[in-house]
C-alpha positions in Angstrom: 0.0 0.0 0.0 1.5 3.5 -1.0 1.3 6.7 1.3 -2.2 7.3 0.2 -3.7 4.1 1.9 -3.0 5.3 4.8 -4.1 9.5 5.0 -7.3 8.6 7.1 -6.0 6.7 9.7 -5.1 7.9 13.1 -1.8 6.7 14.6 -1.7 4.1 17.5 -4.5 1.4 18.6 -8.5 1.6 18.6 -9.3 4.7 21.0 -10.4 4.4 24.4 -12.8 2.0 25.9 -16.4 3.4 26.0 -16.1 3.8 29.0 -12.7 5.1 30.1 -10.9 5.4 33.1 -9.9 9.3 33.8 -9.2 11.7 36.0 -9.2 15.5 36.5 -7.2 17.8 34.0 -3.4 18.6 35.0 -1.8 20.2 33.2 1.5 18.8 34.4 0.5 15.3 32.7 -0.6 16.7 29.6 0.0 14.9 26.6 1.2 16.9 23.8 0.5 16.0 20.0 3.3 17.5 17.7 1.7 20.5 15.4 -1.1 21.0 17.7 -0.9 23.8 20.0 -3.2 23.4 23.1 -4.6 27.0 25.0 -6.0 26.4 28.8 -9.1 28.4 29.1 -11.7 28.6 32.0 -15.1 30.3 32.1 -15.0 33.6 34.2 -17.9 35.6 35.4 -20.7 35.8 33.2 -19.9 33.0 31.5 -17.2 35.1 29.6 -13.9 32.8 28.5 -10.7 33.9 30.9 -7.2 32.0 31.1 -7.1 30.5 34.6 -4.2 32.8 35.8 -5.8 35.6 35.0 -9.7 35.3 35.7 -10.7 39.1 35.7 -9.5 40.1 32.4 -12.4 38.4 29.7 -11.1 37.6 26.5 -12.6 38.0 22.9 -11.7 36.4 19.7 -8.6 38.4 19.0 -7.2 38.5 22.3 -7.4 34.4 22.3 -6.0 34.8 18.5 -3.0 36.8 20.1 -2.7 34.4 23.1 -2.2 31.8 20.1 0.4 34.1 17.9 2.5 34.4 21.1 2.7 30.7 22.3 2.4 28.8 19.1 4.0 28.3 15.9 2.7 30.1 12.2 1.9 26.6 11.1 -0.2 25.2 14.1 -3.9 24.0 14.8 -5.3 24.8 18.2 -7.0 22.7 20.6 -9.4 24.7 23.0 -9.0 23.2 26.5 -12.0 24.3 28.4 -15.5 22.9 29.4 -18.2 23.1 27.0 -15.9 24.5 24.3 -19.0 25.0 21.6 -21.0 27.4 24.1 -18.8 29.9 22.2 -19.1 28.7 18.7 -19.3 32.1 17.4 -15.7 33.2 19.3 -13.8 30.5 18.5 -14.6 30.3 14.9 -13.6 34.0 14.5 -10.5 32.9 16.1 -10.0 30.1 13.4 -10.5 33.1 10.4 -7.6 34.9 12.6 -5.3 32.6 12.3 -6.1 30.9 9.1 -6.0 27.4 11.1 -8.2 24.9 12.6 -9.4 25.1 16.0 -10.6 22.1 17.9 -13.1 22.5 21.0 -15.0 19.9 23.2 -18.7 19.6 22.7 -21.4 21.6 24.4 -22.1 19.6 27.6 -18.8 18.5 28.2 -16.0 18.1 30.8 -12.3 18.1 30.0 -10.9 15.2 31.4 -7.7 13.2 31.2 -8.3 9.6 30.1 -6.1 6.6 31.7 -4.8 4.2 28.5 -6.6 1.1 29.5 -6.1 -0.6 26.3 -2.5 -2.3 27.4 -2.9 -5.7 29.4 -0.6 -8.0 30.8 2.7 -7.1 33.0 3.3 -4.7 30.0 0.4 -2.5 31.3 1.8 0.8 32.4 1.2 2.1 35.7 -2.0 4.7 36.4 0.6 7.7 37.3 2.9 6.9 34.8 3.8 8.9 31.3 1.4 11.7 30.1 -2.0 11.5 29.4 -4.7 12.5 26.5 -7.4 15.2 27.2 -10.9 13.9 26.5 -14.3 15.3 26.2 -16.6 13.8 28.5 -20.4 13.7 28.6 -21.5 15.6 31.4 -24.0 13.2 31.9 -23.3 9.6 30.6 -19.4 10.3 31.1 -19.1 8.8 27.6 -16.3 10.2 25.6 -17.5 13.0 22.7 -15.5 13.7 19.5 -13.6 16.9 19.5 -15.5 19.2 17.0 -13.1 21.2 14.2 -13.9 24.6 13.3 -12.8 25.6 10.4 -11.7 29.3 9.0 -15.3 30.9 8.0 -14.2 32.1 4.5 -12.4 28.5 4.0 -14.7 26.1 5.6 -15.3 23.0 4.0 -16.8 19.4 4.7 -13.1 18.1 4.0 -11.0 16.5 7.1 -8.8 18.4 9.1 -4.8 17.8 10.0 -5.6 15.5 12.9 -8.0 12.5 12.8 -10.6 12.7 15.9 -12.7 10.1 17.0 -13.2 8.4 20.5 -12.8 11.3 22.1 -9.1 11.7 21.3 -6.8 13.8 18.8 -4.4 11.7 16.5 -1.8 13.1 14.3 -2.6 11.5 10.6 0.3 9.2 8.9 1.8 9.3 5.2 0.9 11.7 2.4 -1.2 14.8 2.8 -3.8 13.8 -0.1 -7.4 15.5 -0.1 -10.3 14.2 -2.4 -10.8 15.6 -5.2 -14.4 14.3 -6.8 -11.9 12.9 -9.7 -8.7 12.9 -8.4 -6.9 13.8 -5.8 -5.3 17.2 -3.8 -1.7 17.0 -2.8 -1.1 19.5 0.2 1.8 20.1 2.3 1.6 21.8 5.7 1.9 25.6 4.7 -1.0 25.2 1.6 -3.4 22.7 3.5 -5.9 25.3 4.3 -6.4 27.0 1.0 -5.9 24.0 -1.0 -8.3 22.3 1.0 -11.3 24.9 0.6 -10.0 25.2 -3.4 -10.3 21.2 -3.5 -13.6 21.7 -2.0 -15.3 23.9 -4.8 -14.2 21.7 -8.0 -16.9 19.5 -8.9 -17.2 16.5 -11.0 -15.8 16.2 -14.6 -16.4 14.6 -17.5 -14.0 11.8 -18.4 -10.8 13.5 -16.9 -8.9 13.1 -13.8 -7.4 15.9 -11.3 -4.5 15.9 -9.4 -3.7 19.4 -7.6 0.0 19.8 -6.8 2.5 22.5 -6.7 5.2 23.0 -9.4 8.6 23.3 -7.0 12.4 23.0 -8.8 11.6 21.8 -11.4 8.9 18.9 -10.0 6.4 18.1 -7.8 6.0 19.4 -4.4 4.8 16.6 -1.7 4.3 17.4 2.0 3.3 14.4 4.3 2.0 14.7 7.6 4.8 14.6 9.7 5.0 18.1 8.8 8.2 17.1 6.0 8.1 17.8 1.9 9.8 16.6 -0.5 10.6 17.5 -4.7 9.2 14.4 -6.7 9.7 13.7 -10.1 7.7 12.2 -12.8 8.3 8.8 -12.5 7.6 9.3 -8.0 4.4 11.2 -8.9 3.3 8.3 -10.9 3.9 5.5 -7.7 2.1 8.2 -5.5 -1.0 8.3 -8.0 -1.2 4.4 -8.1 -4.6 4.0 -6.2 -5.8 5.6 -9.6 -7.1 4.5 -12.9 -4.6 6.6 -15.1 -3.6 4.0 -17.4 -5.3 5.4 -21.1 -7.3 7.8 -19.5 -6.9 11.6 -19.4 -5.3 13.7 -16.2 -5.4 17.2 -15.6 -2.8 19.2 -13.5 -4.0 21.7 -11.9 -0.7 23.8 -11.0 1.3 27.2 -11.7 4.2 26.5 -13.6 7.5 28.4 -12.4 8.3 31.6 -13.8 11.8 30.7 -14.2 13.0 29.0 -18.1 15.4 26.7 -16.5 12.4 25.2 -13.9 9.7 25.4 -16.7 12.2 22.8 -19.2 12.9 20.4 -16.1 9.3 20.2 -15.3 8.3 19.3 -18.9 10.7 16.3 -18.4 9.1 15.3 -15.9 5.3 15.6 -17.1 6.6 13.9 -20.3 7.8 11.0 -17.7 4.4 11.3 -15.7 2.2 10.6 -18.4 5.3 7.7 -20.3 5.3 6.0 -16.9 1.2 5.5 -16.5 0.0 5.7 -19.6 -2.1 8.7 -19.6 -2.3 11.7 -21.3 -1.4 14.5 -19.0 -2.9 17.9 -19.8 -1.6 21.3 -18.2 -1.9 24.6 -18.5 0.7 26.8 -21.2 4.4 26.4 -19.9 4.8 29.4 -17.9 0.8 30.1 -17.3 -1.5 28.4 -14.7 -4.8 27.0 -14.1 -7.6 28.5 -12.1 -10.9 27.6 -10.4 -13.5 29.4 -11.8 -16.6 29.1 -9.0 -19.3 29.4 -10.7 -18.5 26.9 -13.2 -16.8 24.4 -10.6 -14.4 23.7 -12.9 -10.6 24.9 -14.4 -9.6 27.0 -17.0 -6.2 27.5 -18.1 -4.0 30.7 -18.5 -0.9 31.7 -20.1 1.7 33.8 -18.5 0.4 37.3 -19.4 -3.0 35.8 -17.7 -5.0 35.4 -21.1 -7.1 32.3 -21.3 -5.3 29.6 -23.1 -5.6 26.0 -24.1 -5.1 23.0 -22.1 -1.8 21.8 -23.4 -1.7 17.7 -24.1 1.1 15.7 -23.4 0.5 12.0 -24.6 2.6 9.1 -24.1 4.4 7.4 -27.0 2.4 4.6 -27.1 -1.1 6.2 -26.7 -4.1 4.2 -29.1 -5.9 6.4 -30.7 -6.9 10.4 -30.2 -7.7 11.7 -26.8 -11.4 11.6 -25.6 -11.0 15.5 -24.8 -10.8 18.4 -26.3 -8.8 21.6 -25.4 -11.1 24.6 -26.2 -10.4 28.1 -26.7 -12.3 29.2 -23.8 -9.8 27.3 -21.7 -11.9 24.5 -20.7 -11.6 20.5 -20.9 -14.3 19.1 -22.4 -15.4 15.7 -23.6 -15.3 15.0 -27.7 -18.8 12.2 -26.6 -20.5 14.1 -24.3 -20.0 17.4 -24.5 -22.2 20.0 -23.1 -23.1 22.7 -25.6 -25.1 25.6 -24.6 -26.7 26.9 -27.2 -29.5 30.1 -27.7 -32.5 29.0 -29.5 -33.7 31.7 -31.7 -37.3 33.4 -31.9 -36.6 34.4 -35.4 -36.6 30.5 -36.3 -39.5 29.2 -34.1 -37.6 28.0 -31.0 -39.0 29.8 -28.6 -41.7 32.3 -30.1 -42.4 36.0 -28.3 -46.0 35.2 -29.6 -46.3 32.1 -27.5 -44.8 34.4 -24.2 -46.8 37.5 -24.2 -48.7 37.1 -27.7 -47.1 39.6 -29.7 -43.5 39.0 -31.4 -40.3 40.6 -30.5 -39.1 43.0 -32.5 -35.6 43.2 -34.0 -33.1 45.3 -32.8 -31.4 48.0 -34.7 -27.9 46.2 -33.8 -28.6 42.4 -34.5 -26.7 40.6 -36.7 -28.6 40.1 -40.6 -29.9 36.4 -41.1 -28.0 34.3 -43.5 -29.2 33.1 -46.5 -30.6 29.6 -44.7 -32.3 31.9 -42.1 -29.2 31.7 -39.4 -27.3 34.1 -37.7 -24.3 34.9 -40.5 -22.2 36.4 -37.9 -22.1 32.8 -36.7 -18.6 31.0 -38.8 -19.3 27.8 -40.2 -17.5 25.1 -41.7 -19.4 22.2 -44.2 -16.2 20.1 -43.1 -16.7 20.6 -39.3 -20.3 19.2 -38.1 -19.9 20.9 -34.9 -19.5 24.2 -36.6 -23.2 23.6 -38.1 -26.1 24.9 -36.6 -28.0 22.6 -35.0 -31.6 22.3 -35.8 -34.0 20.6 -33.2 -37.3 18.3 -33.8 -39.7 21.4 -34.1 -37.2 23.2 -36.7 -36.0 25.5 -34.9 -32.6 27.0 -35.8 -29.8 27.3 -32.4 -26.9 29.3 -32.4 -24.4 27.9 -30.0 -23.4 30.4 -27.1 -20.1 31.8 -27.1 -18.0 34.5 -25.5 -19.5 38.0 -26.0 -16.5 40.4 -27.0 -14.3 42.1 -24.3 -14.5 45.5 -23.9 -11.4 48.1 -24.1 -10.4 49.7 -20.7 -9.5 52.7 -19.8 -8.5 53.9 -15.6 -10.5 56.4 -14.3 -8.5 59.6 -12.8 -9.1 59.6 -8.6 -12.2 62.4 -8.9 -14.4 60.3 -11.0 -17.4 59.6 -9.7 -18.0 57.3 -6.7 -18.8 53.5 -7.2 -20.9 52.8 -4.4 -19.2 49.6 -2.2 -17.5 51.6 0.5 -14.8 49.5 0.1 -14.2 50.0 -3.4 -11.2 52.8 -4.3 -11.2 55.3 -6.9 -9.1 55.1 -10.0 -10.3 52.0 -11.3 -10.4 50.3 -14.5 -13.3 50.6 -16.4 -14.8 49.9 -19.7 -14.4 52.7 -22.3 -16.8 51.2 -25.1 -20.3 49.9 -24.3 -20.7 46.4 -24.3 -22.6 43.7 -23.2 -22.7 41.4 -20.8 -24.9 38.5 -18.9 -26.1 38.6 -15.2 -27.2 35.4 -13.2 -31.3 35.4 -11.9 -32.5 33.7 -9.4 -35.8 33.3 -9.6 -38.1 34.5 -12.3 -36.4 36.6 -15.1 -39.4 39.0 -15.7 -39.8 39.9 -11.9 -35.9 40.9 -12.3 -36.6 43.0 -15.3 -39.4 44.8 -13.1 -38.5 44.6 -9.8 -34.6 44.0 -9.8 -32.4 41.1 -9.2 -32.2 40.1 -6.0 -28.8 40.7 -3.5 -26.7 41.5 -0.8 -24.0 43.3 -2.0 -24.0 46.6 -4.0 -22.7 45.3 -7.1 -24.0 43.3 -9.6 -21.3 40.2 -11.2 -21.8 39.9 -14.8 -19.5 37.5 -17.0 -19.2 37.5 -21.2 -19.7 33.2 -21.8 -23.4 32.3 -20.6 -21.0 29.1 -19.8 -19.6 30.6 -16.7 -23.4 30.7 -15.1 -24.1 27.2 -13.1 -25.9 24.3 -15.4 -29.7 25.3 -15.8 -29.6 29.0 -14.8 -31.4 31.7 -15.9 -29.7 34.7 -17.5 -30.5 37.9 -18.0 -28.4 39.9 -21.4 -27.4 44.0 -19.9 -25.8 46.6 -22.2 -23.2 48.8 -20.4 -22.3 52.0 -21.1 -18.5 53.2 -20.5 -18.0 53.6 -17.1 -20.1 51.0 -15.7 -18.1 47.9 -15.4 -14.9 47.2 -13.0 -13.2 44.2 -15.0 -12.7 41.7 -11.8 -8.9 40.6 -13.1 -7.6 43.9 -12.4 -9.6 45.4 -9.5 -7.4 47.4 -7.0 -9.1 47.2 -3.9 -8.5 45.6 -0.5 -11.6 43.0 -1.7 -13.8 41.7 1.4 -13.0 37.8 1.9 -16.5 36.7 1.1 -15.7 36.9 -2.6 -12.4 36.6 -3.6 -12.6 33.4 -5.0 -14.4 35.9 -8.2 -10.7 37.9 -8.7 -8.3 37.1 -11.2 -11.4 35.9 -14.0 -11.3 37.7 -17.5 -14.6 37.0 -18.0 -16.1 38.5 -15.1 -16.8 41.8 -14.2 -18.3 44.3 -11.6 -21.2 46.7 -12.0 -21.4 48.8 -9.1 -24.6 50.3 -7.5 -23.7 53.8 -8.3 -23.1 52.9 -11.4 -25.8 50.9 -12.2 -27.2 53.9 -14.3 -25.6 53.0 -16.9 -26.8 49.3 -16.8 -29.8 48.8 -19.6 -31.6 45.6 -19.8 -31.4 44.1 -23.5 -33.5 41.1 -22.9 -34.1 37.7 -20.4 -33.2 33.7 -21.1 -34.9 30.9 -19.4 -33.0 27.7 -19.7 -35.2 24.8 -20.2 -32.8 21.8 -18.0 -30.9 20.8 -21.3 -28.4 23.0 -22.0 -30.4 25.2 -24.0 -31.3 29.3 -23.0 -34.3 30.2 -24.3 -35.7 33.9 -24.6 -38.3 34.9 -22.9 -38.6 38.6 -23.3 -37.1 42.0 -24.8 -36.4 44.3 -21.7 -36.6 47.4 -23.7 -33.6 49.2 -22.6 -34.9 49.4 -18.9 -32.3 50.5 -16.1 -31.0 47.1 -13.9 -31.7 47.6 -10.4 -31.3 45.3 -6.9 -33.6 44.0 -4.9 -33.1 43.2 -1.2 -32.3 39.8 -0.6 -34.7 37.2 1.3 -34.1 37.9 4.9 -32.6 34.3 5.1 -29.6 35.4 2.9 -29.3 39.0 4.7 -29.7 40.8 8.4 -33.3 42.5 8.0 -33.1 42.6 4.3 -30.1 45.0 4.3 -27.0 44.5 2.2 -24.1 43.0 3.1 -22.2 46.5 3.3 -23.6 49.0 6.4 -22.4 51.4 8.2 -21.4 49.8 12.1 -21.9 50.8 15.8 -20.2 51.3 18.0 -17.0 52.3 15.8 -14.9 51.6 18.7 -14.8 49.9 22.4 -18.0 48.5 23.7 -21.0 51.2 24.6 -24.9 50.8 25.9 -27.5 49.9 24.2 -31.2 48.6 25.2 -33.7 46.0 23.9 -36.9 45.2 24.0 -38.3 41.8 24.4 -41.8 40.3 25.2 -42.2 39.7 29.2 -43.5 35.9 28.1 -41.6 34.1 25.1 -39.4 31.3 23.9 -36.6 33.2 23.4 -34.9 35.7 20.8 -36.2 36.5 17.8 -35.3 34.6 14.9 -32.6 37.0 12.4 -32.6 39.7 14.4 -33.6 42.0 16.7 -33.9 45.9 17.1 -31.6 47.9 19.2 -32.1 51.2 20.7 -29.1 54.0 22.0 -31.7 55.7 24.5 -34.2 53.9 26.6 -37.8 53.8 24.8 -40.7 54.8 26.2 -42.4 51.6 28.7 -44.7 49.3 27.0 -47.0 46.7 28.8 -46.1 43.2 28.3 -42.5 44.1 28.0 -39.5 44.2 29.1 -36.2 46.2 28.5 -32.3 45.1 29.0 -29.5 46.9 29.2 -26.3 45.6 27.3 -23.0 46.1 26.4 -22.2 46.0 22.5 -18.8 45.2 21.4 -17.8 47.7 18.4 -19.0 46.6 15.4 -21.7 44.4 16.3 -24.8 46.2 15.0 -25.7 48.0 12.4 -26.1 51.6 12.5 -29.7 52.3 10.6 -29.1 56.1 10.6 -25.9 56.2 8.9 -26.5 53.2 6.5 -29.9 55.1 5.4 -27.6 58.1 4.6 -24.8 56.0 2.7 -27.8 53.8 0.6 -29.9 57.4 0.2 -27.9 58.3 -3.6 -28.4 54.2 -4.5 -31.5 55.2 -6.3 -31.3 51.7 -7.9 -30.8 49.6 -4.9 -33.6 48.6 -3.2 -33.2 47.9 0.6 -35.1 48.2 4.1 -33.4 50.5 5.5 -35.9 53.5 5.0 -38.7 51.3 6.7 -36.5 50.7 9.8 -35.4 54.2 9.7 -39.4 55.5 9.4 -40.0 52.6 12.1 -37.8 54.2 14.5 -34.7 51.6 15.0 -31.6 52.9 16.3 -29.7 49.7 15.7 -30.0 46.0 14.1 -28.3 43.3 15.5 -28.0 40.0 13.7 -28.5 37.0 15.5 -24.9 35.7 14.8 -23.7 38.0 17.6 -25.9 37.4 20.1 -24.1 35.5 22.0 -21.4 38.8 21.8 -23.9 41.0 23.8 -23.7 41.1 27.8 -27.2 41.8 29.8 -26.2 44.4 32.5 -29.9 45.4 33.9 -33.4 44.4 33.4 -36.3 46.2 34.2 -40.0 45.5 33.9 -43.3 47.8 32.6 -44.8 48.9 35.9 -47.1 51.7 36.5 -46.2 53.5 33.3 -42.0 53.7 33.8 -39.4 51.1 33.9 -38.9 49.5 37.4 -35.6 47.7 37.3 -35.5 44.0 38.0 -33.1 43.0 41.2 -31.2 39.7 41.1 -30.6 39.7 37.6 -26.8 37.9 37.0 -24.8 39.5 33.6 -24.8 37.1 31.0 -24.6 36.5 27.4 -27.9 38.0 26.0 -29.5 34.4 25.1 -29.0 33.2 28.4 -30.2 36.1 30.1 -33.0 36.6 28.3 -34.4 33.3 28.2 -34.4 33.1 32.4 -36.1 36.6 32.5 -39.1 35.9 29.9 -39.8 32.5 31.8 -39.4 33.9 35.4 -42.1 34.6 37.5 -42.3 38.5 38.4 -39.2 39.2 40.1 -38.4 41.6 42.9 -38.4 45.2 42.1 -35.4 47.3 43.0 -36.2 50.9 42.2 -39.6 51.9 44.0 -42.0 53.7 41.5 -41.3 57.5 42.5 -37.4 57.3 41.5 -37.5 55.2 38.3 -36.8 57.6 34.8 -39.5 56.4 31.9 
């Protein structure tokens, strides 16, 4: 069995008995696991998170992330020890985005414990007190060990495995090569890349006759980490062994690397793929020496580049003894595609009878002033055509109807924009961009029904709009809608120069996509809607009559309150006071989110009101995000209803467990009476034992109490 057999399985015997023999944390008979740094926490008053030697100073996500930078080494995962580690989910997970790692913590429920090795029999047996021990998580209750749980970096989180292999209750470092799944292929990794080629490896989907191996270009080979932390250079003929567990012999494998820059590496490394694909048989396809090849998201699949980052073709390097031609083909759009099955999309034409305007809305669409003049067989002449090449031809379906397949629509010229231009509209987004100088157009992904986007605007949580040339780049069976844009109004995405949010990057570096910002939008006219109909085929549905594109808020699943992703925030700095209302009798928190108010409101019956302290940047200011959204005449958002409704503040649910009840007080004879005996807690916790209290005792009397 190579080094890939054995990725999955944790070093050492079975785990612990179910029911183990342990004993109370000490840290003095700690067992430490190489790469994995371990950080002793405690819960402090309030419930708030503390380091045992200090238990009046609280800590937050950034002062554990510093904790971590101080003690621990760039590379490491971190295991939480404290009790009922997933009570702050929220906090430890921000700390995993901090440090771009792992971070392991026990189960909600649970008690750190130290587990006695009770696997070893005989006179062999070690003694009880003798060598180190493992931390376990134990069931409060059954006292049944519980699986560590792995939180993973937000922006990077997958369902892939981690660095360590958990189970029984215990952390085990993994053996042999670091190989993740790909859904053909496989991910090679070494310690520094495991992260971000994990969450890369996560996002390819399945292909079509071809198999993947990810792996770095290094000196002229093959970089290969294993997970004793070591890496090594391999060349073609090792890189074959390693890839033994798959079926490469005839078949087709793609590389998906960066060549090196350097002439000298770029020769050696075509040795080698020349030896790769000699010593199993395959035809191994990369990218143009000296370019790369890229994920592109929406597609779930890999397009290649050359080294001035123009799309390229897959370049095919075939063993000497190959029978017959390859089952792929290498297109110009930098794809991989299958010569059997391969998925055209292709634009059925009204003009023909594929999809008529008179069988939509009863009357037919006219032509525009800028469409291309039918052939002499009826089909779009601007269309080439080859009697030699049958997948030139147009194809014509049962009914008759003539299909133009889709391709690229041209890229536009750009020009950069001098600093006093006008503003874009995503705060984050500089001036002095790139923009297009000619109009052009472009497509824009719907979701949902294409008409309602025409009239009431495409839904979203961001003030931009993505639109991309090749109605191939939208996922199979989406619906589409075709914008013209004015010069001005698009940001090409390959060259944006802007410190970009992490919730989509994985859009940079694509030719083919580009940005339309809100305050830009303007310049955004609707040419006309496509409907696909499941089989690769886009179908018009209507002509949009050069109407302006404009967003719609987001279902308030997607979105806090239905308002974009981009607000202003409160408090900008420290943590201040803020108040709430809640019902006196209730289950809990609402669901999303829940209003916020700087002042204390006026008493209502039935109520009641808690004080709190707000971390900075917890909420969202409705104020200042109605002024920022007020010249987005072409975003539509909630904002002006909260503002007319009279909320201060929204705060999303995510951070409720952020917020700390200081006071509560109760409607009582027309004022607010404050509530004694109330304990400062996280704001779920707090206000769950308030609203299912019986009436508590009353601190303030009734002449003294402000309303």
């Amino acid at each position: 069995m190579n080094g890939l057999g054995r990725t999955a399985e944790p070093v050492g015997g079975n785990g612990l008995d179910r029911v183990p023999a342990t004993r109370r944390f000490d840290v003095r008979r700690h067992r430490r696991i190489a790469g994995l740094y371990d950080l002793w926490l405690a819960s402090g008053p309030g419930g708030r998170l503390v380091v045992p030697t200090a238990p009046g100073r609280p800590l937050d996500a950034r002062a554990v992330a510093t904790l971590v930078r101080h003690g621990a080494d760039a590379a490491q995962d971190v295991r939480i020890l404290a009790d009922d580690g997933a009570r702050h989910l929220d906090l430890f997970t921000e700390v995993a985005g901090l440090l771009g790692h792992d971070v392991l913590v026990s189960p909600d429920g649970s008690d750190i414990r130290h587990a006695v090795d009770r696997s070893t029999t005989g006179p062999a047996r070690p003694a009880a007190d003798s060598g180190p021990l493992d931390a376990v998580p134990l069931d409060r209750v059954t006292r049944q060990p519980m699986d560590w749980l792995v939180l993973q970096p937000p922006d990077l989180a997958t369902s892939l495995p981690g660095w360590f292999a958990v189970g029984d209750g215990l952390v085990r470092p993994r053996t042999g090569v670091v190989g993740l799944p790909l859904p053909d292929g496989l991910a090679l990794a070494t310690r520094a890349d495991f992260v971000t080629r994990r969450a890369t490896a996560h996002r390819l989907g399945a292909s079509t006759g071809v198999v993947t191996v990810a792996v770095t270009a290094r000196s002229g080979g093959f970089l290969v980490g294993t997970y004793s932390g070591t890496q090594d250079v391999h060349s073609g003929g090792q890189l074959a062994a390693l890839l033994g567990d798959l079926p490469l012999y005839g078949a087709d494998l793609r590389l998906w690397l960066t060549w090196p820059s350097d002439a000298d590496e770029q020769a050696r490394l075509v040795a080698e793929v020349v030896e790769l694909a000699e010593t199993t048989g395959a035809t191994v396809w990369t990218p143009p020496a000296g370019g790369r090849a890229e994920l592109i998201d929406d597609r779930r699949d890999l397009r290649a580049f050359d080294p001035t980052g123009a799309v390229a073709r897959w370049q095919a390097h075939r063993p000497r003894y190959a029978d017959g031609p390859s089952t792929l083909d290498a297109t110009p759009e930098g794809l991989l595609v299958s010569r059997l099955v391969r998925e055209r999309i292709v634009v059925a034409s009204p003009a023909t009878g594929g999809v008529d305007a008179e069988a939509a809305d009863g009357h037919r669409a006219p032509a525009r002033a800028d469409d291309p003049a039918p052939g002499p067989d009826g089909t779009d002449a601007s269309l080439p055509t080859d009697p030699a090449d049958p997948a030139s031809r147009t194809p014509v379906d049962d009914a008759g109807a003539a299909e133009q397949p889709a391709t690229p629509l041209p890229r536009p010229a750009l020009v950069t924009e001098s600093r006093r231009a006008a503003d874009y509209g995503p705060p984050w987004l500089r001036r002095g961009q790139q923009v297009n100088a000619a109009t052009f157009e472009a497509y824009v992904l719907v979701e949902g029904d294409p008409a309602r986007a025409v009239s009431d605007g495409v839904p979203g949580v961001e003030l931009f709009v993505a639109a991309f040339l090749d109605p191939r780049s939208a996922p199979a069976g989406s619906d589409l809608l075709r914008v013209r844009i004015s010069p001005g109004g698009a940001i090409p995405m390959a060259v944006l120069r802007a410190h970009v949010p992490a919730r989509f990057k994985y859009v940079l570096g694509s030719p083919d996509t580009y940005l339309l910002p809100a305050a830009r939008l303007d310049r955004v006219r609707l040419v006309g809607g496509f409907r696909s109909d499941g089989f690769s085929r886009l179908l018009p549905t209507m002509d949009a009559d050069g109407e302006p594109l404009r967003i719609r808020p987001a279902p308030t699943n997607r979105s806090v309150a239905g308002l974009p992703n981009d607000v202003r925030r409160w408090p900008g700095f420290g943590t201040r006071q803020a108040y709430a209302l809640l019902p006196a009798r209730s289950r809990g928190l609402p669901r999303g989110w829940l209003p916020l108010y700087q002042q204390r409101p006026v008493a209502r019956p039935g109520r009641l009101l808690v004080e709190v302290r707000v971390p900075a940047g917890r909420t969202v200011d409705v104020g200042a995000t109605h002024t920022m959204l007020a010249g987005l005449t072409l975003v539509g958002s909630r904002v002006d209803r909260l503002h007319r409704a009279g909320v201060d503040l929204v705060l999303g649910s995510r951070s409720y467990d952020r917020i700390v009840v200081q006071r509560a007080y109760r409607a009582q004879a027309g004022g607010w009476q404050r509530i004694g005996e109330v304990t400062p807690g996280p704001l779920p916790s707090a206000a769950a034992g308030l609203q299912s209290a019986v009436p508590a005792r009353v601190v303030d009397p009734p002449s003294t109490v402000d309303t």
